[in-house]
N, C-alpha and C positions, 0 to 999 in steps of 0.2 A: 065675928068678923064685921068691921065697918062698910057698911055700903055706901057707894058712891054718891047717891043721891039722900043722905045723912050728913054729907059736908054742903058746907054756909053755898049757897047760890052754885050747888055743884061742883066746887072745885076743887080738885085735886091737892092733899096738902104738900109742903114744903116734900117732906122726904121722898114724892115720887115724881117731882117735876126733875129735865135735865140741866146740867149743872153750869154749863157754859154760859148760861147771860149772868149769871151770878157772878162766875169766876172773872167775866170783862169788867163788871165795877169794879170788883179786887184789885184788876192792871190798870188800872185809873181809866178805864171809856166810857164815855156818860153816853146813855139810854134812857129814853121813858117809852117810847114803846116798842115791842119787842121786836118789831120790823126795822126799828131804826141799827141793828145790829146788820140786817142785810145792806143797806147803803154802805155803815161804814165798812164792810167788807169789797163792795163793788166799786169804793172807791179807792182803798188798800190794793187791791189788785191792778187797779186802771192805771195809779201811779207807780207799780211795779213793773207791768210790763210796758208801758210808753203808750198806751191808748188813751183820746181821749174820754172814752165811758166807757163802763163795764155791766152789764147785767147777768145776773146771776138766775142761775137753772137748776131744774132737780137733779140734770146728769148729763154729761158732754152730748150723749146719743141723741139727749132730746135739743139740744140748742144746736144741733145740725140739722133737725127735722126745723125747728125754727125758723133758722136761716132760708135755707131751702121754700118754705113757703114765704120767707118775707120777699124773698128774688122773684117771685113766683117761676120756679125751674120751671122748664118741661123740657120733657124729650129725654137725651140721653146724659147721663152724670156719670163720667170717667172717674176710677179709681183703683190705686195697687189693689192687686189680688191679693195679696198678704196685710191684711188688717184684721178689724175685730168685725164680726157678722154684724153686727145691728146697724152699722151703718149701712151696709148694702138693706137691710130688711126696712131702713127708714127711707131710701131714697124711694123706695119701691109706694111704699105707704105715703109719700111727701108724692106720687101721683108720675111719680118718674121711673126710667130704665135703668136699673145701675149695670155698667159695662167696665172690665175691669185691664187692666195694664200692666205690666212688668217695670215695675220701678221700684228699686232698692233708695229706702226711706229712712231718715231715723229723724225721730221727733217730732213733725208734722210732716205734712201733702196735700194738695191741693186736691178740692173735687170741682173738678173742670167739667166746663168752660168758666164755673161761674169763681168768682175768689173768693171762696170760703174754703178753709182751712180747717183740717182737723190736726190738733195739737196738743193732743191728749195726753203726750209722753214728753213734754216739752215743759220745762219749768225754770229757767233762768227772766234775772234783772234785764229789760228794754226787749224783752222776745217778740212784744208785737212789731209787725212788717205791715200790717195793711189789711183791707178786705176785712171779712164776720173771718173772727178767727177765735178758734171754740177749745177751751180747755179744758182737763176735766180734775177732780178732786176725789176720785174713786180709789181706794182701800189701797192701792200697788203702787198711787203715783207720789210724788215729791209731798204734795199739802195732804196726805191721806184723811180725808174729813170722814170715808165712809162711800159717800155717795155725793154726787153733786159737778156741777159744771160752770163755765162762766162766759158768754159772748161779750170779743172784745171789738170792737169796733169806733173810727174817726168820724161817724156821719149819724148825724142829729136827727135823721128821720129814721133809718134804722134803729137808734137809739130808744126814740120814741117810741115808735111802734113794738119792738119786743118785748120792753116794759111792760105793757099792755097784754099783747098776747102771751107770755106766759105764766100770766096771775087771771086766768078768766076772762080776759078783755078788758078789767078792769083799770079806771084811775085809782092810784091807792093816794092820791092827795082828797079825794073826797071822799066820804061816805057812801058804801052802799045804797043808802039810801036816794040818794041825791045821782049816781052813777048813772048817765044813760049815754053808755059806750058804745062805739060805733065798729069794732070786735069783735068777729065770733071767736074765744083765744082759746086755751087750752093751761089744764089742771098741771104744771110744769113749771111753780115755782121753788125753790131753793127754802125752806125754814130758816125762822131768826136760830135755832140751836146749832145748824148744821153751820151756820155764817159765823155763829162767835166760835164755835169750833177752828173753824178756818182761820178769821184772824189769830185765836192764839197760837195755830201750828205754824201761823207765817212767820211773828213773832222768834222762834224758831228753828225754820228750816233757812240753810245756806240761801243766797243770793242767788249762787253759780250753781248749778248742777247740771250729771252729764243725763243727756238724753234718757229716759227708763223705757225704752222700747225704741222698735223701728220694725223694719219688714220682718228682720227672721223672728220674731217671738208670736207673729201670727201663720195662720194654716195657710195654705192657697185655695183661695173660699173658689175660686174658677174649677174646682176640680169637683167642688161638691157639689150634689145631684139635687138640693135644693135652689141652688143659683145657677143652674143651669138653669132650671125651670125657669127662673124671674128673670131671665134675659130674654 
């Protein structure tokens, strides 16, 4: 059996790396390095849904914990009772109350006061409206990458800063080396594999599609004796 530390400078040969930055030169998208697949995807998407920038995350749940601290919430964060748990368990973790509502949803909702939007089941042409509006790319939805999310937002400081925060705090225009970020960020970037993924499911999935979720396809998390607790 070949050991890993038996290939040239460690590395992994052709046949066990994934396949998608390969398959994007095949479609004609030029890369040289392999993060340049996450741009062009974050900007595939920003011109899809009408936002001006897009950044791209490991998972919708975590570009709502994002948000949430780029606004710096506090206090209480209203939301249907009928969703997916992690959002209540991040509001909680993000240093807040989640408190929840009877509002019959499909597609996205707001977590008020503040406008950010989960829109997780939401995948049509011009769908952004406004505010951190947070999509997600996980295995059930329209773009199914697997895993994966996208904050879409019109304001260049938000833009800035989440770039940042969810790659480490890091500038990925300069070298580690040279990096002395002003950040404390979090491990919650998006991979080049999981992005050329993406662009070539956009490639195609319809423009239009109808909403894949809304309130009835989640529990009523208010009845559960774990979110009782966290209220």
């Amino acid at each position: 059996m070949t050991k890993f530390n038996s290939w040239p400078s460690g590395r992994l040969p052709d046949n066990f790396q994934r396949p998608e930055l390969a398959r994007l030169k095949e479609l004609g998208y030029e890369w040289s390095d392999p993060r340049d697949a996450v741009k062009i995807f974050e900007e595939k998407v920003a011109d899809f849904a009408g936002s001006k920038y897009a950044v791209a995350v490991d998972c919708c749940t975590n570009g709502i914990f994002l948000c949430l601290k780029y606004v710096d919430a506090k206090g209480l964060i209203e939301i249907p009772k009928h969703t997916y748990q992690s959002i209540p368990m991040n509001i909680k973790h993000a240093g807040c109350v989640p408190v929840f509502r009877d509002e019959e949803w499909s597609g996205l909702y707001q977590l008020k006061p503040y406008n950010i939007w989960d829109a997780a089941t939401r995948w049509k042409r011009g769908m952004y409206k406004g505010g951190l509006h947070v999509c997600s790319f996980q295995i059930k939805k329209q773009v199914p990458i697997g895993r994966g999310g996208m904050i879409l937002t019109d304001d260049i400081d938000a833009y800035n800063w989440l770039n940042k925060a969810r790659y480490d705090g890091r500038d990925l225009s300069v070298s580690q080396w040279d990096d002395d970020g002003d950040i404390c960020g979090w491990h919650m970037y998006m991979t080049p594999e999981d992005a050329a993924r993406g662009i070539i499911l956009m490639d195609q999935v319809p423009e239009d599609n109808p909403d894949c979720g809304g309130w009835e396809n989640y529990a009523d998390l208010s009845q559960k004796k774990l979110f009782k607790n966290l209220i």
